[in-house]
C-alpha positions in Angstrom: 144.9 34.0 164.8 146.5 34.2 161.6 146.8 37.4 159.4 147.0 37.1 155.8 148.8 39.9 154.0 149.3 42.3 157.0 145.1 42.2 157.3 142.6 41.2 160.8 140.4 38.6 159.6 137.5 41.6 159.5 139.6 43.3 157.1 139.6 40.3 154.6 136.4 39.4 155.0 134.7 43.4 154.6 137.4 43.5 151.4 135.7 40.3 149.9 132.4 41.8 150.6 133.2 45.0 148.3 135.2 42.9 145.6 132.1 40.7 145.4 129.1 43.5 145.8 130.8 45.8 143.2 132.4 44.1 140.5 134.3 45.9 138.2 134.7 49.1 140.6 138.2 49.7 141.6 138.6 50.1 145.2 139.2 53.4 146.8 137.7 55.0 143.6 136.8 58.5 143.9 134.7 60.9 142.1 134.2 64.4 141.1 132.2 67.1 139.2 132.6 70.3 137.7 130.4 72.7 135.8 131.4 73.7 132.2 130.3 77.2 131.7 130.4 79.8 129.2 129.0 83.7 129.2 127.4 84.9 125.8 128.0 88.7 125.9 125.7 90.9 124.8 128.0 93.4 123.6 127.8 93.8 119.8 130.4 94.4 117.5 130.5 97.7 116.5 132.2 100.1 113.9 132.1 104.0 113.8 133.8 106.3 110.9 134.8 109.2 112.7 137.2 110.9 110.4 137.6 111.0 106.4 140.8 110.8 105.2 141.6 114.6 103.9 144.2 115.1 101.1 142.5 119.0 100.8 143.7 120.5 98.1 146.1 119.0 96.0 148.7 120.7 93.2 148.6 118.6 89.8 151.6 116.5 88.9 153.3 116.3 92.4 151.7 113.3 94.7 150.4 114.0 98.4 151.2 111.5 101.2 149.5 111.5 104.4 151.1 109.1 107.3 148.9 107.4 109.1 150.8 107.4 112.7 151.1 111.2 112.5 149.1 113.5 110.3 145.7 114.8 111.7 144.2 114.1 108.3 144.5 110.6 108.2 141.2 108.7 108.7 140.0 107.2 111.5 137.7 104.4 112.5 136.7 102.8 116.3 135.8 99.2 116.4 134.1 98.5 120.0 133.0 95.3 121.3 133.3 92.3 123.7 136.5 92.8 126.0 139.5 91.1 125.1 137.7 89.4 122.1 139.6 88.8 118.9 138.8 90.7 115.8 139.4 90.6 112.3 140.0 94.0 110.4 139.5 94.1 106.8 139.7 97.4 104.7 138.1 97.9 101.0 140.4 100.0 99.6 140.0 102.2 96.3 142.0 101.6 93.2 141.5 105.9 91.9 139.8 108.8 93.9 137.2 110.1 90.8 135.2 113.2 89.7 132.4 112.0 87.2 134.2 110.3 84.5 138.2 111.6 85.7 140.1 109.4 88.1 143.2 110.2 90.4 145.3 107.6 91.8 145.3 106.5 95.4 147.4 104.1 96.8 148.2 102.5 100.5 151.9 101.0 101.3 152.6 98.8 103.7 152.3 101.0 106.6 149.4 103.1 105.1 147.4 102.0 108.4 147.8 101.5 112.4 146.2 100.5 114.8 146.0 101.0 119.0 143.5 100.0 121.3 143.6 103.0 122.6 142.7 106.5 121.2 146.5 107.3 120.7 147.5 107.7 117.6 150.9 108.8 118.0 151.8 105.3 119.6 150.2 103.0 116.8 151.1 99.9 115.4 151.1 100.4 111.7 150.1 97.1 109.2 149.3 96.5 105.8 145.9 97.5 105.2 145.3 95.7 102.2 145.9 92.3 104.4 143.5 91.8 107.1 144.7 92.8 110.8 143.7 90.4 113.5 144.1 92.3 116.8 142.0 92.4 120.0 139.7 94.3 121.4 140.8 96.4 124.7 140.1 94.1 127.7 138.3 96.7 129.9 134.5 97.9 129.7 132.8 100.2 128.2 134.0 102.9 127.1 137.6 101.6 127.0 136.5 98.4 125.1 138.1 99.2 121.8 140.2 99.7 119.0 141.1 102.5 116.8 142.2 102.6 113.6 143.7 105.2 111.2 144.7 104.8 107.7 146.6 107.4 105.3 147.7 107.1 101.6 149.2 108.6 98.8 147.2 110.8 95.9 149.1 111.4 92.6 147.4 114.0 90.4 148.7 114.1 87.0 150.6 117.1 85.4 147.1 117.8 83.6 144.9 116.2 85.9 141.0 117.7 85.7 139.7 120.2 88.9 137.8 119.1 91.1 136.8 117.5 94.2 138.0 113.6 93.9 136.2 111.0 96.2 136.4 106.9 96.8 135.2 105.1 100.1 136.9 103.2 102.1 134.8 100.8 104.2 136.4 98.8 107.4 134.8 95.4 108.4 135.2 93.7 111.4 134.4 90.3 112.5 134.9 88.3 115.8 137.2 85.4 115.1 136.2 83.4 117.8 139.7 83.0 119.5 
């Protein structure tokens, strides 16, 4: 008996079978499945003001400056949502704090806000807030899915500038990115 290859005659002849029954199937092929999945959460996106940002009373002609990272009058907003998910943070920031037709100027520097995802403001990250902050939200549940931030500024009364009580609003959006 002769052996062609290294294969018994029943070797060749179950090989020719499979070449000739399945064309066009490799032999020895394999396959596999998997599931793709995905979980819609049913945590919303949430924002809360919890604290205005207080100036209190201010002396004409010399500007007041609260620090976002370490005065207990800075404002302060929570953001809570989806674990881990990305957000976008924009603030609308006002030009002038105003009583009927007077204005007072208000304005945010580069570290005029911070962020944490955690209620500590002492450790915040400070950013820009007239660019939008894209940060994530705390990857735990509820109530430790969030992200806190606190924003401060600078007022600057003129020498002559009119009594009163000054107001503007500053409104926070925030937006899952998708990421």
């Amino acid at each position: 008996m002769t052996r062609a290859h290294g294969f018994g005659r029943a070797t060749a002849v179950a090989l020719a079978i499979a070449v000739f029954a399945f064309p066009g199937v490799p032999l020895g092929a394999q396959s596999a499945s998997i599931l793709a999945r995905a979980e819609v959460s049913d945590v919303v996106l949430s924002v809360l003001d919890l604290q205005e940002l207080e100036f209190g009373t201010v002396a004409p002609g010399l500007p007041t400056v609260i620090a976002p990272q370490t005065s207990a009058s800075a404002g302060k907003f929570e953001i809570r949502g989806a674990k881990g998910t990305e957000v976008a943070v924009d603030l609308n920031l006002p030009a002038a704090l105003t009583v009927g037709p007077w204005s007072m100027p208000i304005t945010f520097g580069a570290n005029g806000a911070c962020h944490r995802n955690r209620d500590q403001q002492a450790q915040c990250t400070y950013f820009d807030p007239s660019t939008t902050l894209v940060t994530r939200i705390r990857n735990r549940n509820f109530p430790e899915n969030l992200q806190i931030v606190w924003i401060g500024g600078t007022v600057s009364p003129a020498a002559a500038q009119f009594p009163g009580i000054y107001q503007g609003t500053i409104t926070l959006t925030a937006s899952y990115t998708g990421n």
